[in-house]
C-alpha positions as CSV (number, residue, x, y, z in Angstrom):
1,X,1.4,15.6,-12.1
2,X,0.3,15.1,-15.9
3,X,-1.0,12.1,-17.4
4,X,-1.6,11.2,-20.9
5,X,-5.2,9.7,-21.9
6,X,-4.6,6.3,-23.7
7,X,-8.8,5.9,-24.5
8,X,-12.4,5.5,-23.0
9,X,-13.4,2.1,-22.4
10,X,-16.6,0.8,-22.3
11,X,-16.7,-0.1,-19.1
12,X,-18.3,2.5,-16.8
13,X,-16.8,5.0,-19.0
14,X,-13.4,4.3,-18.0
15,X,-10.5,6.7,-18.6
16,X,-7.2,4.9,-19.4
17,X,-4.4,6.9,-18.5
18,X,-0.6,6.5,-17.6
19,X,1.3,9.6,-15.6
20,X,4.8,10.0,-13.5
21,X,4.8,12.4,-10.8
22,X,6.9,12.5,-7.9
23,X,5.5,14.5,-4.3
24,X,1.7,13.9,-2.9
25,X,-1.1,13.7,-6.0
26,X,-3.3,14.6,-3.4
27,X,-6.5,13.1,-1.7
28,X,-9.5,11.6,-4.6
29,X,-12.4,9.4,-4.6
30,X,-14.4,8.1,-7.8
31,X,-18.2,7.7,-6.8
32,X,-19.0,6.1,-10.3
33,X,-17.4,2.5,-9.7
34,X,-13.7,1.1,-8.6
35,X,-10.5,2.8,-9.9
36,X,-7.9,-0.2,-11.4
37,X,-3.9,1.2,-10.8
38,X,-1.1,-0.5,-11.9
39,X,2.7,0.4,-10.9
40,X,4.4,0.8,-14.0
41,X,8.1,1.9,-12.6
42,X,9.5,3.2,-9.3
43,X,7.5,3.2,-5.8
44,X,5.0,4.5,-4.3
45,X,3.5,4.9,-0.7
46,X,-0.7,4.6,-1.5
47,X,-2.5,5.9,1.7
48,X,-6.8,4.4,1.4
49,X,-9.3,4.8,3.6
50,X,-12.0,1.9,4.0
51,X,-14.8,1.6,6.6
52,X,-13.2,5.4,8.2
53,X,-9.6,3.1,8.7
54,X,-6.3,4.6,7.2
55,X,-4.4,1.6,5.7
56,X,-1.1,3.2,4.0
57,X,0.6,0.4,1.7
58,X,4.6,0.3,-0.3
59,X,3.6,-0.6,-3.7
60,X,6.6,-0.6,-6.2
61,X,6.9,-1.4,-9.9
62,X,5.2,-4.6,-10.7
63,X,2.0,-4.5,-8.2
64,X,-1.6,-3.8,-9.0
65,X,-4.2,-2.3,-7.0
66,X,-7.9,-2.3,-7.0
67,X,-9.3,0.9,-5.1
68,X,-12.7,0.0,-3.9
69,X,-15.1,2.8,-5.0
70,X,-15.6,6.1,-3.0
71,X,-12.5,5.2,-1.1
72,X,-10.7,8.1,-0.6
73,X,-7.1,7.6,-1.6
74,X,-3.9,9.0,-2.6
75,X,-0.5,8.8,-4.1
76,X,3.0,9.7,-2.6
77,X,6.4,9.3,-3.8
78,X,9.4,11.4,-2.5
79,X,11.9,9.6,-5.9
80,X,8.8,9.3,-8.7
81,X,6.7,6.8,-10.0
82,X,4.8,5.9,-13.2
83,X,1.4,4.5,-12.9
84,X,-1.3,3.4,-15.4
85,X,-5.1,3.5,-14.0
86,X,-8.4,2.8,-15.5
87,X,-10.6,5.2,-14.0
88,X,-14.5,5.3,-13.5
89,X,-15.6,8.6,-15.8
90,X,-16.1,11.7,-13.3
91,X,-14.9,15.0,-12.3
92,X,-13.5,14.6,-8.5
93,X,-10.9,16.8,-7.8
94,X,-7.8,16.4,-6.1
95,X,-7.6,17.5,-2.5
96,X,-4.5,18.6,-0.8
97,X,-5.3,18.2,2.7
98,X,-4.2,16.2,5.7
99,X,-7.3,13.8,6.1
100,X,-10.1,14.1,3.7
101,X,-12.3,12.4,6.8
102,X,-12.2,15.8,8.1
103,X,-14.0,17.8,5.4
């Protein structure tokens, strides 16, 4: 997965980026403030977990998502997808593990 930085907003430090991938981008969480994601092109299934649930949702090219912060959430798409995301300024890492719940 690779994404290209587009800027630093001004809002809570924001990094604008846009990346394709295809496969699992893994398990992350921003603790500084919501994450905004827009689909760009292709699908995507986007797994989130809020108040301990798992909600998994099919967002394709078009839809925008809000990710509520310190959800822990992920990306997965078996044909590839291109997404844009304006992300709260932090170092979480990507975790490739079944259920971040269990950590």
């Amino acid at each position: 997965m690779t994404f290209r930085g587009l800027g630093q907003g001004d809002f809570k430090d924001a990094r604008i980026a846009v990346g394709s991938f295809d496969g699992n981008a893994g398990w992350e969480r921003h603790l500084a403030g919501d994450e905004l994601v827009q689909i760009i092109a292709g699908a995507t299934e986007f797994d989130i977990i809020v108040d301990d649930e798992l909600q998994t949702l099919d967002l394709a090219a078009g839809a925008l998502v809000v990710v509520p912060k310190a959800c822990w959430h992920r990306f997965r798409s078996a044909a590839g997808v291109t997404i844009l995301a304006a992300t709260p300024a932090g170092d979480e890492p990507h975790l490739f593990v079944d259920d971040p719940r269990d950590l």
